[in-house]
PyMOL commands that place a pseudoatom at each C-alpha (Angstrom):
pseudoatom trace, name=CA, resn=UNK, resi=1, chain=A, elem=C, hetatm=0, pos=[-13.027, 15.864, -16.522]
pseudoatom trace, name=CA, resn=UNK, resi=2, chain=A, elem=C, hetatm=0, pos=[-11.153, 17.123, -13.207]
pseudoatom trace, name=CA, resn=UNK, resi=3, chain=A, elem=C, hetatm=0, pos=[-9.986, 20.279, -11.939]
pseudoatom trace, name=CA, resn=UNK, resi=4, chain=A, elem=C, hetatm=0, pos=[-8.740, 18.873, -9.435]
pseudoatom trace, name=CA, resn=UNK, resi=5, chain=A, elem=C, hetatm=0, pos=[-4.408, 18.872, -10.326]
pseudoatom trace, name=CA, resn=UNK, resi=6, chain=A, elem=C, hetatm=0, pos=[-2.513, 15.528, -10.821]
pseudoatom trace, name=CA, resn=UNK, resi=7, chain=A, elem=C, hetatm=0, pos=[-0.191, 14.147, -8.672]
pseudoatom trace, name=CA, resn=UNK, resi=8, chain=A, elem=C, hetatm=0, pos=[2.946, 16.180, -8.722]
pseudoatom trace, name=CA, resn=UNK, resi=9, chain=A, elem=C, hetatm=0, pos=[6.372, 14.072, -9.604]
pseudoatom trace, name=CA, resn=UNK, resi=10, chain=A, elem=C, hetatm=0, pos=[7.457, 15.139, -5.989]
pseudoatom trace, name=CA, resn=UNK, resi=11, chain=A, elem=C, hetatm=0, pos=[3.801, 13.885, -4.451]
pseudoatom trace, name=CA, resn=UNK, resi=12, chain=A, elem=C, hetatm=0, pos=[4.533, 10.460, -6.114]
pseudoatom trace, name=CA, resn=UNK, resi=13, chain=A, elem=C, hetatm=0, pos=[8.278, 10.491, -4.918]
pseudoatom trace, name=CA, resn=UNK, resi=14, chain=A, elem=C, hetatm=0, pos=[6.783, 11.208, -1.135]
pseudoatom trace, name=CA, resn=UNK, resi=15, chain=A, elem=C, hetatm=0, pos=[4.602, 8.227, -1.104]
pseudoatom trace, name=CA, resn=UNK, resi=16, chain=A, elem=C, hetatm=0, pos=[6.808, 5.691, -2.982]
pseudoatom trace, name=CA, resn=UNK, resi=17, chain=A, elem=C, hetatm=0, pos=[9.850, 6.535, -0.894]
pseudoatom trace, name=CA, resn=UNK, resi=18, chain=A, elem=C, hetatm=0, pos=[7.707, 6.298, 2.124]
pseudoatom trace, name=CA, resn=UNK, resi=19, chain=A, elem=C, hetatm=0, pos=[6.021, 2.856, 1.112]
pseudoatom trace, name=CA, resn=UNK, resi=20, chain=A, elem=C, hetatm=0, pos=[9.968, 1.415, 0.271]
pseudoatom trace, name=CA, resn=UNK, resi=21, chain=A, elem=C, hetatm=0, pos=[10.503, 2.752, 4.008]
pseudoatom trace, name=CA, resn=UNK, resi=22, chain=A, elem=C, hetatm=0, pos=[7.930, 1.020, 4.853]
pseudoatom trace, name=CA, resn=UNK, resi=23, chain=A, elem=C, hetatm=0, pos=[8.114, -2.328, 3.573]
pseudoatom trace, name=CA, resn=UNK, resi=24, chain=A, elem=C, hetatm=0, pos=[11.803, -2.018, 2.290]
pseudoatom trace, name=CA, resn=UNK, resi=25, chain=A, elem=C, hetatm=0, pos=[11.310, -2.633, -1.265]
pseudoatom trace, name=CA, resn=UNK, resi=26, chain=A, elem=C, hetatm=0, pos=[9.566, -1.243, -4.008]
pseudoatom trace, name=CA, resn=UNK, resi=27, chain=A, elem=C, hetatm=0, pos=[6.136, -0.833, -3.681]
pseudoatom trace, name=CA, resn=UNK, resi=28, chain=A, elem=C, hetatm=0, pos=[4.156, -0.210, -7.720]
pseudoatom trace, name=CA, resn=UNK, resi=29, chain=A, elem=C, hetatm=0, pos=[1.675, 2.747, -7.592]
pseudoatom trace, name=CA, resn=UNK, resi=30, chain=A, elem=C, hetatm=0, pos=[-1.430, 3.022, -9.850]
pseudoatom trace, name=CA, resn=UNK, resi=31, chain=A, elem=C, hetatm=0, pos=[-2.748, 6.565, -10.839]
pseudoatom trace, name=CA, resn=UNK, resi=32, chain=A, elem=C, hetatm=0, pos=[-6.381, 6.483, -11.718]
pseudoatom trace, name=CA, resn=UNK, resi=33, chain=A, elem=C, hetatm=0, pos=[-9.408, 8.818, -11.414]
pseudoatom trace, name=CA, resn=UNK, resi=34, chain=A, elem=C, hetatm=0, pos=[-12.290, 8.218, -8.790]
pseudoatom trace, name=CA, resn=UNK, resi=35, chain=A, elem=C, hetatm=0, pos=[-15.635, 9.921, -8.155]
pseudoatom trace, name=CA, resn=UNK, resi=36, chain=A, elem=C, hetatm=0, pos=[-15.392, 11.644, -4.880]
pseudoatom trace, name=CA, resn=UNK, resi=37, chain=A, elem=C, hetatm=0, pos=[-17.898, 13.148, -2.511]
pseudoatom trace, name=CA, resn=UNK, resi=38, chain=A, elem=C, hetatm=0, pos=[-16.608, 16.377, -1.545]
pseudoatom trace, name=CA, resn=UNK, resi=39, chain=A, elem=C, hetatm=0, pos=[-19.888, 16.944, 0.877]
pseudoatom trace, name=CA, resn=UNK, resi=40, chain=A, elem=C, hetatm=0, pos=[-21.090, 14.058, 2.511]
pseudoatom trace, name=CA, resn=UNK, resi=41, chain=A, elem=C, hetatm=0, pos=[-24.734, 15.829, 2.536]
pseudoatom trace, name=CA, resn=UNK, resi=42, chain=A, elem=C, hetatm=0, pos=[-24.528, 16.650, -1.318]
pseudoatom trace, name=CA, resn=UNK, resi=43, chain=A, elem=C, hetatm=0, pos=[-25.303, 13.687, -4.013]
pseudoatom trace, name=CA, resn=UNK, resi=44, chain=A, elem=C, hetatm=0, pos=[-22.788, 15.573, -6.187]
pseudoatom trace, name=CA, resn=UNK, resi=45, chain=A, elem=C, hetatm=0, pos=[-19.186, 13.580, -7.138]
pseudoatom trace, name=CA, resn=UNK, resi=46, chain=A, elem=C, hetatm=0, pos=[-16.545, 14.971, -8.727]
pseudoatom trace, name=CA, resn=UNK, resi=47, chain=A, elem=C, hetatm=0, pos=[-13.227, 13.352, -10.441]
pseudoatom trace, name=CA, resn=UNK, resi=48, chain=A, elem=C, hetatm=0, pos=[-9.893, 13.359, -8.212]
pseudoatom trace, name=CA, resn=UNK, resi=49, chain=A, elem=C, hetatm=0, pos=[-6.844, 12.023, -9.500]
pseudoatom trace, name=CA, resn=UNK, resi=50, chain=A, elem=C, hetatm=0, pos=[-5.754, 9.252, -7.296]
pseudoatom trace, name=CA, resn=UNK, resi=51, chain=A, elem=C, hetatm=0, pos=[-3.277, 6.621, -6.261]
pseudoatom trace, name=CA, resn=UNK, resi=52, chain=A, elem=C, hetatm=0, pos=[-3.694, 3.044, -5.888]
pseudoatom trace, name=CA, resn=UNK, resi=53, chain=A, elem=C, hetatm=0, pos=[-1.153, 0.220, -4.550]
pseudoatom trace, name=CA, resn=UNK, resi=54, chain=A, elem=C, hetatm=0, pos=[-1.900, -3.155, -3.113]
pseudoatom trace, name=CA, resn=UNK, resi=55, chain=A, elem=C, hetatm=0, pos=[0.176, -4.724, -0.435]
pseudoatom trace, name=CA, resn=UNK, resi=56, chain=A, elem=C, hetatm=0, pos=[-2.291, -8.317, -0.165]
pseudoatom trace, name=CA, resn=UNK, resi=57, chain=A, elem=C, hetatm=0, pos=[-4.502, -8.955, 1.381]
pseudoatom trace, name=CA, resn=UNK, resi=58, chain=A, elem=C, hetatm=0, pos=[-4.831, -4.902, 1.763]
pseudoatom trace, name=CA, resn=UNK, resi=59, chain=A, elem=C, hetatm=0, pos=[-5.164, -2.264, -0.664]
pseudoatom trace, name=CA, resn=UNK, resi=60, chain=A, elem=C, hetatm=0, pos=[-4.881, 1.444, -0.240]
pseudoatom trace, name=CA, resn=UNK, resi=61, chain=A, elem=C, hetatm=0, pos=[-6.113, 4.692, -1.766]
pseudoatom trace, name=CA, resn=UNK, resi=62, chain=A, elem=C, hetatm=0, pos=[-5.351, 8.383, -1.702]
pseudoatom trace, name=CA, resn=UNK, resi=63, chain=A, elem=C, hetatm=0, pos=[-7.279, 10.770, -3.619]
pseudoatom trace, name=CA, resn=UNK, resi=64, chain=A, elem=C, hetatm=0, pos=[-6.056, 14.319, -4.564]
pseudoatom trace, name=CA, resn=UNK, resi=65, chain=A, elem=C, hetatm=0, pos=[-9.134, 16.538, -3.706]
pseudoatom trace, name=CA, resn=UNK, resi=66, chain=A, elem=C, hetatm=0, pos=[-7.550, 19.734, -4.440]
pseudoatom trace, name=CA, resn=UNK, resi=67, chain=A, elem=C, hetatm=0, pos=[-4.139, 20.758, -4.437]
pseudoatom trace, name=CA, resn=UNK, resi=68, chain=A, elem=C, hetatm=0, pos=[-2.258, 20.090, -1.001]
pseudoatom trace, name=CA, resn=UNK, resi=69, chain=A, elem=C, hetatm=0, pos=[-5.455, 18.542, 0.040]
pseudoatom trace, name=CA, resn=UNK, resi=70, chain=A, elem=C, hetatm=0, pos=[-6.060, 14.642, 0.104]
pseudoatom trace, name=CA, resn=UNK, resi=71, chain=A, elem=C, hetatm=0, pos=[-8.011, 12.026, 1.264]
pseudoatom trace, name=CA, resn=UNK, resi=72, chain=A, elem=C, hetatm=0, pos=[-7.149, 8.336, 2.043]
pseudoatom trace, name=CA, resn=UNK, resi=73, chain=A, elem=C, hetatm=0, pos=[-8.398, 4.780, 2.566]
pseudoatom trace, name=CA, resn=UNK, resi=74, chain=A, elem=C, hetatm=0, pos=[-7.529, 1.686, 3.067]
pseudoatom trace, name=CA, resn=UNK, resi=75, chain=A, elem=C, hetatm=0, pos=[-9.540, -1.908, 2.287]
pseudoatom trace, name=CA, resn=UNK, resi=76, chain=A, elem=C, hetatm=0, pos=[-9.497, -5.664, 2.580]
pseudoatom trace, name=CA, resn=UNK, resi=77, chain=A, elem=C, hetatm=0, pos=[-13.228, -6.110, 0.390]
pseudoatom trace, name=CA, resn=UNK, resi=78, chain=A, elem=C, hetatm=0, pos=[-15.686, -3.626, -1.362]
pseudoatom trace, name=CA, resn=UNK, resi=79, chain=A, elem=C, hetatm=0, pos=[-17.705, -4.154, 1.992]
pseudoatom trace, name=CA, resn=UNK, resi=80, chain=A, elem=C, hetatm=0, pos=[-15.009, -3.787, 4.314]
pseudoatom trace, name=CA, resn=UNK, resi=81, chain=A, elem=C, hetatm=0, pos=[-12.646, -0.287, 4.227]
pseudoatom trace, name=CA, resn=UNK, resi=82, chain=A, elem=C, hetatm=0, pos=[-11.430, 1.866, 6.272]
pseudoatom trace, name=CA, resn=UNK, resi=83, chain=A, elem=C, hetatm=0, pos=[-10.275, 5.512, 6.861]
pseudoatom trace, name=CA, resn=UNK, resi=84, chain=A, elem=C, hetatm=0, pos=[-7.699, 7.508, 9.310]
pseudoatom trace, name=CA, resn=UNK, resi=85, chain=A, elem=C, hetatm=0, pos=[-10.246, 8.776, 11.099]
pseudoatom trace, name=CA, resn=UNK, resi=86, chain=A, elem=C, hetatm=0, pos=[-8.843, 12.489, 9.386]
pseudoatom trace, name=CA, resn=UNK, resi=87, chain=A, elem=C, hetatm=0, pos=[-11.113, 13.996, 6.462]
pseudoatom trace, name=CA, resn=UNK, resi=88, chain=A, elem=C, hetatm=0, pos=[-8.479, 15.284, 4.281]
pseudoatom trace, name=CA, resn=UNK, resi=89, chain=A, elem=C, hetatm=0, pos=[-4.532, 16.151, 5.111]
pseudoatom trace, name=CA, resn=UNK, resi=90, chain=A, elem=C, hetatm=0, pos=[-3.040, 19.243, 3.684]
pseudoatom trace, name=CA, resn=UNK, resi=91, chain=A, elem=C, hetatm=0, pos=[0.178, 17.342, 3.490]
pseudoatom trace, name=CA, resn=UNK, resi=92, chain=A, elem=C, hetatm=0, pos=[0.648, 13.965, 1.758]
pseudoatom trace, name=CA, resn=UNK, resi=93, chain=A, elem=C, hetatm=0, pos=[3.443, 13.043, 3.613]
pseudoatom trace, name=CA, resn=UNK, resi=94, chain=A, elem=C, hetatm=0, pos=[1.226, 13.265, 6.585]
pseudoatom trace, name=CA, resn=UNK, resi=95, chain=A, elem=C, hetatm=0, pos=[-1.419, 11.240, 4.686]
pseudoatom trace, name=CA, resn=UNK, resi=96, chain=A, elem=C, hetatm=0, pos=[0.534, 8.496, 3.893]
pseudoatom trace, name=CA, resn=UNK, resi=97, chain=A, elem=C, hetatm=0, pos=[2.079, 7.866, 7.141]
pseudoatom trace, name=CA, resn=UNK, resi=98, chain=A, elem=C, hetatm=0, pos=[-1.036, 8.195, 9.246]
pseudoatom trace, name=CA, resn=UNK, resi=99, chain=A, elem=C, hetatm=0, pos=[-2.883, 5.282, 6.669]
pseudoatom trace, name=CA, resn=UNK, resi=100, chain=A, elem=C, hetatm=0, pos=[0.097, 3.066, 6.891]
pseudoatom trace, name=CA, resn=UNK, resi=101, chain=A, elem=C, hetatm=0, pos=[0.498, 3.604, 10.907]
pseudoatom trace, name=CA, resn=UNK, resi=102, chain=A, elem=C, hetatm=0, pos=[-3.608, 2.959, 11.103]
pseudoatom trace, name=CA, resn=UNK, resi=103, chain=A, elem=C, hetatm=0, pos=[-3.712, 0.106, 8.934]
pseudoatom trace, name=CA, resn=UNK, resi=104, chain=A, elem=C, hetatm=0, pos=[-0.794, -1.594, 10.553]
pseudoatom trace, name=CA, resn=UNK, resi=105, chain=A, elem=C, hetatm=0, pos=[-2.574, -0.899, 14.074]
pseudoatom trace, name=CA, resn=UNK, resi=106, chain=A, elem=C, hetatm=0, pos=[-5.581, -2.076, 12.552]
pseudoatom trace, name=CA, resn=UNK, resi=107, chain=A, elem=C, hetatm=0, pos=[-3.919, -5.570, 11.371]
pseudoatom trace, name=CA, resn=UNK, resi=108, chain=A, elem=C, hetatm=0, pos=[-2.496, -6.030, 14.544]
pseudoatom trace, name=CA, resn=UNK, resi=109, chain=A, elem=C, hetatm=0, pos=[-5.702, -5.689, 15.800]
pseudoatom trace, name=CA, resn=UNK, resi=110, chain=A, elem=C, hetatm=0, pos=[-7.362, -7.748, 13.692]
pseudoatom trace, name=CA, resn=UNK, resi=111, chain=A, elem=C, hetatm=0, pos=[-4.482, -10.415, 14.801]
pseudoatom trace, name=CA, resn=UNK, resi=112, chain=A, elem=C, hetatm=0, pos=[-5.027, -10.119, 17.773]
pseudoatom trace, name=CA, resn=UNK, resi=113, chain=A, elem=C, hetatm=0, pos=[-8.608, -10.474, 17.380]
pseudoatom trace, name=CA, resn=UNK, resi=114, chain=A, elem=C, hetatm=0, pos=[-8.136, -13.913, 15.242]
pseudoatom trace, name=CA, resn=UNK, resi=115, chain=A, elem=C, hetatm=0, pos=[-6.575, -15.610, 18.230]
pseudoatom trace, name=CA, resn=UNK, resi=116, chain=A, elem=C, hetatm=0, pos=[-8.689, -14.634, 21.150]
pseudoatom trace, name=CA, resn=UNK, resi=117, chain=A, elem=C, hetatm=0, pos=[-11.386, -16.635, 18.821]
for i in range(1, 117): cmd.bond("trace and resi %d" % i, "trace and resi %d" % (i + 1))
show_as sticks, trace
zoom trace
């Protein structure tokens, strides 16, 4: 299936103490598998272990595209998501903290947004 290594027990420690940091209480993870497009040019997807949590009405992604290498996202819809702006992060401490900072920028955007309408 994927060559591509799991997530390490100290990769999942990283991002679950970072999301209690975060939003000071447990947040659960979901590992899964996604199909990935390594080159955006190439029709070719391959399998990347990856981790899934929800914090409503959000819900964020990070896949494992190699190992030290990952990806992230973050979505409100299947029509409407969202990346850091940053392919892929050799660091997943790095990765996690840059999609929770952009997402919460992006809320408070969005806020701010709601109430000029």
């Amino acid at each position: 299936m994927s060559t591509v290594p799991d997530f390490s027990s100290s990769e999942l420690w990283i991002i679950r103490t970072t999301l209690k940091e975060r939003y000071g209480h447990d947040i659960e993870i979901q590992l899964a598998d996604s199909e990935v497009k390594f080159e955006y040019s190439q029709p070719k997807l391959t399998w990347c272990p990856t981790v899934y949590w929800e914090v409503k009405p959000v819900a964020f992604v990070i896949f494992k595209t190699a190992p030290e290498r990952y990806r992230s996202q973050f979505f409100y819809s299947e029509t409407e998501f969202y990346d850091t702006g940053i392919d892929e992060y050799d660091n997943i401490s790095d990765c996690v903290t840059t999609l929770l900072k952009i997402q919460a920028d992006h809320e408070a955007q969005r806020k701010l947004d709601q109430q000029k309408n």
